[in-house]
PLY file of the C-alpha trace (Angstrom):
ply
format ascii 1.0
element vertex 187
property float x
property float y
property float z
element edge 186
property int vertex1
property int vertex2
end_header
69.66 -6.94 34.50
71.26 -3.99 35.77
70.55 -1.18 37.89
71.60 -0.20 41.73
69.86 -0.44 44.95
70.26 2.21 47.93
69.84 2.13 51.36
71.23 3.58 54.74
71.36 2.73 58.19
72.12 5.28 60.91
71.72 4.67 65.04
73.18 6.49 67.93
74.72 5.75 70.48
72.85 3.42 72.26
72.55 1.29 69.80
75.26 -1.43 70.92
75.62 -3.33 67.42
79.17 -6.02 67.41
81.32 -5.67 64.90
80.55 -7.33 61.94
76.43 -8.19 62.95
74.21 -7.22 60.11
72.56 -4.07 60.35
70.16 -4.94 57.76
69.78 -7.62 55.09
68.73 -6.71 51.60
66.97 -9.66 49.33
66.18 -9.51 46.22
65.14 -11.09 42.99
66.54 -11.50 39.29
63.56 -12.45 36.68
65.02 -12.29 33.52
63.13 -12.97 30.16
64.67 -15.57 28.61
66.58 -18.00 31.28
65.94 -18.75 35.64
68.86 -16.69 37.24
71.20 -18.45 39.68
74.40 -16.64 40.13
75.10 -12.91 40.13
77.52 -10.55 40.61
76.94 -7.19 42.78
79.52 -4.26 42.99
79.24 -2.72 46.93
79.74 0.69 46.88
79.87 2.96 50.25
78.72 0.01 52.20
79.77 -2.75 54.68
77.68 -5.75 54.74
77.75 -8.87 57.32
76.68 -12.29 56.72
72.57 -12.98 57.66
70.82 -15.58 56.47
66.95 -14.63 58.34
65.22 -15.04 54.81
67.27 -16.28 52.09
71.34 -16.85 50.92
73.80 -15.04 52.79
77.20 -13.45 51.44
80.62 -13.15 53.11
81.67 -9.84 54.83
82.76 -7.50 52.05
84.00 -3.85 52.00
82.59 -1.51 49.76
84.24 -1.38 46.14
84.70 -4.98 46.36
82.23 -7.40 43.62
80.47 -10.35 45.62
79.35 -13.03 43.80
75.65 -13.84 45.47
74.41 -17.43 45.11
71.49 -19.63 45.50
71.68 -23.06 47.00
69.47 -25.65 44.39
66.69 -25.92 46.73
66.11 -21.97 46.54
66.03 -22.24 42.71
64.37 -25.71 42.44
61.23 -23.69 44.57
61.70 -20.57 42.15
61.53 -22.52 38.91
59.38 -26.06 39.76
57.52 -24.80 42.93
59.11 -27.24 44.99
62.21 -26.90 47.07
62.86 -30.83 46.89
62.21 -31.49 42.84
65.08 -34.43 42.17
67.89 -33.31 40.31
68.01 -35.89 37.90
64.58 -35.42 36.59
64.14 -33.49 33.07
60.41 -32.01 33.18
60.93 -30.51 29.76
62.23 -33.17 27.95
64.90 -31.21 26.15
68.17 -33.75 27.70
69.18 -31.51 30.57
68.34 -32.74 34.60
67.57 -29.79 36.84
70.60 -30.18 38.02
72.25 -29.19 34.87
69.52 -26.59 34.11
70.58 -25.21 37.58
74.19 -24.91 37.14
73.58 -23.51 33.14
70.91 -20.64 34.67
68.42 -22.24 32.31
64.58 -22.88 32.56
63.72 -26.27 33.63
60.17 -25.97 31.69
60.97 -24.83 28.98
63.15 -27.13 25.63
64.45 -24.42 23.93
65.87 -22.96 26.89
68.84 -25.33 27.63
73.17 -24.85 26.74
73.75 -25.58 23.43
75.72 -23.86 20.16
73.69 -22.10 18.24
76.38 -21.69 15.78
79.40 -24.44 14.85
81.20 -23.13 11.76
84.09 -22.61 9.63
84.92 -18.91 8.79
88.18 -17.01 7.53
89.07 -16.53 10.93
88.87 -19.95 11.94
86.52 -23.05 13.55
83.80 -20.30 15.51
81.75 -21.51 18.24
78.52 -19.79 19.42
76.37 -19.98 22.25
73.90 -18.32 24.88
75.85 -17.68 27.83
73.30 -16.92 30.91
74.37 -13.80 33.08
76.89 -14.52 35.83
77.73 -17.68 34.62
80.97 -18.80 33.96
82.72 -20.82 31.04
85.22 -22.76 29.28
85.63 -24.02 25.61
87.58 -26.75 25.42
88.90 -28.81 22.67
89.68 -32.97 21.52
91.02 -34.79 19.02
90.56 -38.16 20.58
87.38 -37.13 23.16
89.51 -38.17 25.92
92.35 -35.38 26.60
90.58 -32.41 26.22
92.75 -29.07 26.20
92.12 -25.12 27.20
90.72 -23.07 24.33
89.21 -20.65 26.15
90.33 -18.78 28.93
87.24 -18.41 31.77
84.46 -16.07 30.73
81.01 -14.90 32.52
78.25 -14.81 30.43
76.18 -11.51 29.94
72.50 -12.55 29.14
73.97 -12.66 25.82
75.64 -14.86 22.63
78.99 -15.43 23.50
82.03 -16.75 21.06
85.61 -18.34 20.59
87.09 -18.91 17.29
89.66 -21.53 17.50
92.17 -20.06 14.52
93.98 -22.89 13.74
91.75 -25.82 13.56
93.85 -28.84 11.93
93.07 -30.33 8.81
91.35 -33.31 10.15
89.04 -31.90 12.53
88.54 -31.59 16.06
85.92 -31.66 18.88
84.59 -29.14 20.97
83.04 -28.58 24.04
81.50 -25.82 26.19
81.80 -26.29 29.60
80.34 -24.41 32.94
82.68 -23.72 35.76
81.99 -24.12 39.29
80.92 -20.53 41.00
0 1
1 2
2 3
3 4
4 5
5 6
6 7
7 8
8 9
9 10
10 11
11 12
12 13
13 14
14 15
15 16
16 17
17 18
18 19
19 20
20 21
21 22
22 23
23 24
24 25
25 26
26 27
27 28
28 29
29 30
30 31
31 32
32 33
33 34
34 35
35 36
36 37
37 38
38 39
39 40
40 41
41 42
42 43
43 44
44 45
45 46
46 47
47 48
48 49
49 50
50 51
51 52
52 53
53 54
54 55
55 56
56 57
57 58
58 59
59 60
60 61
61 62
62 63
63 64
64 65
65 66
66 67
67 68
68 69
69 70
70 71
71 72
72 73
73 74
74 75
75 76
76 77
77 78
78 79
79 80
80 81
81 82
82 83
83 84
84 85
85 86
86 87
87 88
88 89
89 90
90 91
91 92
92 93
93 94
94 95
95 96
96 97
97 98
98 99
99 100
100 101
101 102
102 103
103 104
104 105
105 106
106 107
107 108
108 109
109 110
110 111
111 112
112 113
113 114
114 115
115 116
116 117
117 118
118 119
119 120
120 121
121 122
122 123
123 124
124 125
125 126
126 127
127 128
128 129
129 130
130 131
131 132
132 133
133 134
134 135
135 136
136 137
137 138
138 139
139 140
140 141
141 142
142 143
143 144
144 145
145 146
146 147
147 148
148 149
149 150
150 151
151 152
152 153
153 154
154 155
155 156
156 157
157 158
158 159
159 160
160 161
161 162
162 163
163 164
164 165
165 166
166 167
167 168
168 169
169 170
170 171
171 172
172 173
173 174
174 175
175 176
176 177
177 178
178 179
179 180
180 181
181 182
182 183
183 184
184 185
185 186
C-alpha cells in the first residue's frame, strides 16, 4: 500500500490553460488483501493539481508537499465491492452484524464475516486494560471509555490506521470495571 506515481505535463505557449484547470487527472486504484479501501492519504510532491471529476472523485487544489486525503463517495465503493452503485446501506450481505454502510465507513469487505471492526484482543496486562484491533489504512479512530454506557469519555487521542493491529492501553482501569469502545471518525 505504498509506492509513488510520476507524471509530467509540459505545453508551450499556445497552449492557453486558466489558472487552476486541470492539466491532467490521475485515477487510480487501492486493492488491498485483506479489507475494500475507502480513504487514503497521498503526499504531492513537485506538483500542482486542480479539481476534475471526468472519471471518478475529485480532490481540492493542493500545492506540492502538502498530504490530500482522496475519498470515495459510497456509491463508488458500493460498485467496487457489491457490483452495484445503488446496493442499500442498511443491508448486511455477509451476515457478520455490520450494514454496508458501516462496512463502508470501517474500509471493510461487505462479503466477507471475518472481515468487519472488532477487538481482537480485550485484556488485562501489567500495563493496564489493552485494547486491540485491525485498523484499515487511512482510517481514522477513537477509543473511548464508560462506566455507565451513557457518558462516554476520550481515551484515545485520533489515530489513522495502517493496514495493521492497532492498540491503547488504558493504565488505570478502576477496580470495578469499565466499558470500551472503538469508534471511526468522520474523514
Amino acid at each position: 500500500q505504498t509506492g509513488s506515481v510520476s507524471m509530467a505535463a509540459a505545453w508551450g505557449t499556445s497552449w492557453n490553460f486558466t489558472a487552476g484547470q486541470a492539466v491532467a487527472n490521475l485515477v487510480f486504484e487501492v486493492h488491498p488483501a485483506i479489507t475494500g479501501q475507502v480513504h487514503f492519504p497521498v503526499t504531492l510532491a513537485d506538483a500542482e493539481v486542480a479539481p476534475f471529476n471526468a472519471d471518478g472523485p475529485s480532490t481540492p487544489l493542493a500545492l506540492p508537499g502538502q498530504v490530500v486525503r482522496f475519498s470515495r463517495s459510497y456509491a463508488d465503493w458500493a460498485l467496487a465491492t457489491l457490483g452495484n452503485a445503488a446496493a442499500d446501506p442498511n443491508a448486511d450481505p455477509d451476515g457478520d452484524g455490520m450494514r454496508n454502510g458501516l462496512e463502508f465507513a470501517a474500509s471493510t469487505d461487505p462479503s466477507d464475516a471475518q472481515s468487519r471492526l472488532q477487538t481482537s484482543a480485550a485484556v488485562m496486562t501489567a500495563d493496564g486494560y489493552k485494547l486491540r484491533w485491525f485498523a484499515a489504512y487511512g482510517v481514522s479512530y477513537k477509543v473511548r471509555w464508560s462506566s455507565d454506557l451513557s457518558t462516554w469519555t476520550d481515551l484515545s487521542g485520533p489515530q489513522t490506521g495502517t493496514g495493521a493491529e492497532a492498540e491503547v492501553v488504558d493504565p488505570a482501569p478502576p477496580v470495578g470495571g469499565r466499558f470500551y469502545r472503538v469508534e471511526i471518525l468522520e474523514p
